[in-house]
C-alpha positions as CSV (number, residue, x, y, z in Angstrom):
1,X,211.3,161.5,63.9
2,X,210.5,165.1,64.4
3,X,211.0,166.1,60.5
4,X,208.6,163.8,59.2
5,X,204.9,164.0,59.2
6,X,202.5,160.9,58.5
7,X,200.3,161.8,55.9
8,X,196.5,161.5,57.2
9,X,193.9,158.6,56.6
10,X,191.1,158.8,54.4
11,X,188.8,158.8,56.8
12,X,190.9,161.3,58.4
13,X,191.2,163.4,55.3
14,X,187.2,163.5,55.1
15,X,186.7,164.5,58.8
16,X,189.5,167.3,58.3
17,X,187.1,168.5,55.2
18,X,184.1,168.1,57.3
19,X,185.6,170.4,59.5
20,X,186.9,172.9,57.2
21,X,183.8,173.4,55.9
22,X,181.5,173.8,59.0
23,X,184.5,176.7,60.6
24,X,183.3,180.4,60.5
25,X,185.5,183.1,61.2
26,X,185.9,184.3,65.0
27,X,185.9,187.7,63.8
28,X,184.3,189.1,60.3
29,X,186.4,190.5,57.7
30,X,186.0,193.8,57.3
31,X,187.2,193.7,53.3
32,X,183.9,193.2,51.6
33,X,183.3,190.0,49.4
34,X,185.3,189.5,46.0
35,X,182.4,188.7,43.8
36,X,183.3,187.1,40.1
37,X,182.0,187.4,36.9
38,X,180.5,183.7,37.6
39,X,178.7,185.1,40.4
40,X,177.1,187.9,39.1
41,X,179.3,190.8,39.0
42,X,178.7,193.4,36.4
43,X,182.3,194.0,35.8
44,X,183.8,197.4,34.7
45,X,182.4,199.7,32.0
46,X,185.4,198.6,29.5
47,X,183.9,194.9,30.4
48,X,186.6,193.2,31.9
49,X,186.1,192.1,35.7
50,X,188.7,191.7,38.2
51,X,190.0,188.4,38.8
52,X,188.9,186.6,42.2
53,X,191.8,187.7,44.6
54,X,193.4,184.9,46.7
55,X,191.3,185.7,50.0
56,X,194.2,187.1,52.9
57,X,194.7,184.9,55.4
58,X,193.6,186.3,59.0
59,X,196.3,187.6,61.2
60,X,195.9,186.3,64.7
61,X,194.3,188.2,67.1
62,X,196.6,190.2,69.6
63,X,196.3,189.3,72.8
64,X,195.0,192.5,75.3
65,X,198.7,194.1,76.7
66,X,198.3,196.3,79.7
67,X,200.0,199.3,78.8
68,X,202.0,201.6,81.3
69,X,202.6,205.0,80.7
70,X,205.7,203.9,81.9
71,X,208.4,203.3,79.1
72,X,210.9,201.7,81.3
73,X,210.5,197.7,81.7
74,X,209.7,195.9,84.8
75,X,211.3,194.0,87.1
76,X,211.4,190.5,86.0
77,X,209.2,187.8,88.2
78,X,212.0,186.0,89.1
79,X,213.9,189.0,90.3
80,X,210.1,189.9,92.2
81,X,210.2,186.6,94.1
82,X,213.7,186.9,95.2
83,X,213.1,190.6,96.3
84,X,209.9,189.1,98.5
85,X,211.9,185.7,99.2
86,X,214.6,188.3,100.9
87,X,217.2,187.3,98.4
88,X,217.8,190.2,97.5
89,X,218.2,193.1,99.7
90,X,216.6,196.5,99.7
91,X,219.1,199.2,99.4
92,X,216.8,201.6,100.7
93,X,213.1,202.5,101.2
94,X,210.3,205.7,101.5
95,X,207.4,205.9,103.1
96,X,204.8,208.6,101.1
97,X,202.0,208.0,103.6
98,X,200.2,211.1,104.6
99,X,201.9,213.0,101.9
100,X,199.9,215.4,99.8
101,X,201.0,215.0,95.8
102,X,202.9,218.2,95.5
103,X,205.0,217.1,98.7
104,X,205.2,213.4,98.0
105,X,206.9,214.1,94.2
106,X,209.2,216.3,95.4
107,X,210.0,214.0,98.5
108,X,210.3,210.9,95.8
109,X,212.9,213.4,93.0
110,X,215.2,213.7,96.5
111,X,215.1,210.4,97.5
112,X,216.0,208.3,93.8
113,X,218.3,211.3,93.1
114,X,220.2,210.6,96.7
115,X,219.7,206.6,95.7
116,X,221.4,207.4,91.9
117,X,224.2,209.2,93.7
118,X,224.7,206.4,96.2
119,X,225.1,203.7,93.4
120,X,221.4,202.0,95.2
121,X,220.0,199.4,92.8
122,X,216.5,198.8,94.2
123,X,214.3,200.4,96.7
124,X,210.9,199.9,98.0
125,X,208.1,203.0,97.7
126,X,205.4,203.0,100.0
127,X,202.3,205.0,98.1
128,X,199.9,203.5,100.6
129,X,196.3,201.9,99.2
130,X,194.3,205.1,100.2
131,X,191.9,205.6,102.4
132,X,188.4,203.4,101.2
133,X,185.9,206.1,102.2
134,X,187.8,208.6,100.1
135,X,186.3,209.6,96.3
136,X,190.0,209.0,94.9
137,X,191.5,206.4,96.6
138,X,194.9,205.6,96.3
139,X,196.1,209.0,94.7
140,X,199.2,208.1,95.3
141,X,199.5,204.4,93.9
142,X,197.8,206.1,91.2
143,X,200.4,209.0,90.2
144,X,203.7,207.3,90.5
145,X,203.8,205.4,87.5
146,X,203.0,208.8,86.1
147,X,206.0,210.8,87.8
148,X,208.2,207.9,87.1
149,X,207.2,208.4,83.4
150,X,208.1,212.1,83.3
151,X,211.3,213.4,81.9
152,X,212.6,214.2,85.6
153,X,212.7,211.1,87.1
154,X,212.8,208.6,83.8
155,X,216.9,209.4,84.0
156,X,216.8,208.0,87.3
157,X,214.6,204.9,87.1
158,X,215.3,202.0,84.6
159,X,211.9,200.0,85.7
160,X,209.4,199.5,88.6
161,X,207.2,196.6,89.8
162,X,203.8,196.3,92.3
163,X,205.9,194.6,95.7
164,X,204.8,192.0,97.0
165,X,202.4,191.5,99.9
166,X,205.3,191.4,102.4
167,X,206.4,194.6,101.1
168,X,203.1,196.1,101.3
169,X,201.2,194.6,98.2
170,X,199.3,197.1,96.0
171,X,200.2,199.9,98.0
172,X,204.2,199.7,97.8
173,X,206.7,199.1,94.2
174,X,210.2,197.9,93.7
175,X,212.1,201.1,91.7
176,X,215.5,199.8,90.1
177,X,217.6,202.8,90.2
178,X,219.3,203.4,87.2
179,X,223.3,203.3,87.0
180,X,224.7,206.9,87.1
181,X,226.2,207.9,83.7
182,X,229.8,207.2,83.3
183,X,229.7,204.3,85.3
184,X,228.8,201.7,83.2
């Protein structure tokens, strides 16, 4: 039965306390040790000493989150495979290759806009990997998390996703185009 637990063995029992007592920490408190009277504290001028204090249990460790600056979510996987799968269609696509920042921002604020206004759900933008002899390569892979971040197209975008190697891999995202207000 799931609600009941067998109580442990003596032999058990000991190994448990064997273990117990050979475990260190994985990480060091940083709260320094309580020391009591018993162990040689000198206690307070008035003479009385602090109790010892029930030692905190440690909280688990957080595991490392790679953080966008993006505040919008991403595209779930299984809405990622069926995009790639073919699934679901593409409403639309642009293709920022040979672009120079300024041009390829302005060209990428036109197009969602046009996609908001023409009720699109999901489109494809190409940002290319960049050239590999350049000294920053992949400028624009690099910014457009950034644009999609910034107050002029965050209205317009409700999350974005790396596309898949059919769609162009590293170089290429799935936008979800955000519902136009009013429209539920």
């Amino acid at each position: 039965m799931a609600g009941r637990r067998r109580s442990l063995t003596s032999e058990e029992e000991a190994l448990w306390s064997e273990v117990k007592r050979s475990a260190r920490p994985l990480r060091p408190s940083r709260k320094p040790a309580i020391q009591t009277e018993a162990e040689g504290s000198n206690g307070s001028a008035s003479g009385k000493t602090a109790g010892p204090k029930p030692a905190a249990a440690p909280t688990p460790a957080k595991p490392a989150r790679i953080r966008h600056p993006h505040p919008q979510t991403a595209i779930d996987r299984r809405t990622a495979r069926r995009i790639a799968r073919g699934s679901i269609a593409l409403d639309g696509r642009i293709d920022l290759h040979g672009s120079d920042q300024t041009e390829a921002h302005e060209r990428l604020a036109r197009f969602l806009a046009a996609a908001q206004a023409q009720d699109w759900r999901l489109v494809l933008v190409i940002t290319g990997k960049g050239n590999p002899g350049d000294r920053e390569r992949g400028v624009l892979r690099r910014q457009l998390p950034h644009w999609l971040a910034a107050p002029r197209l965050r209205p317009l975008v409700s999350g974005y996703e790396q596309a898949h190697r059919s769609h162009g891999g590293s170089g290429a995202f799935y936008v979800r185009v955000r519902r136009r207000p009013g429209l539920g």
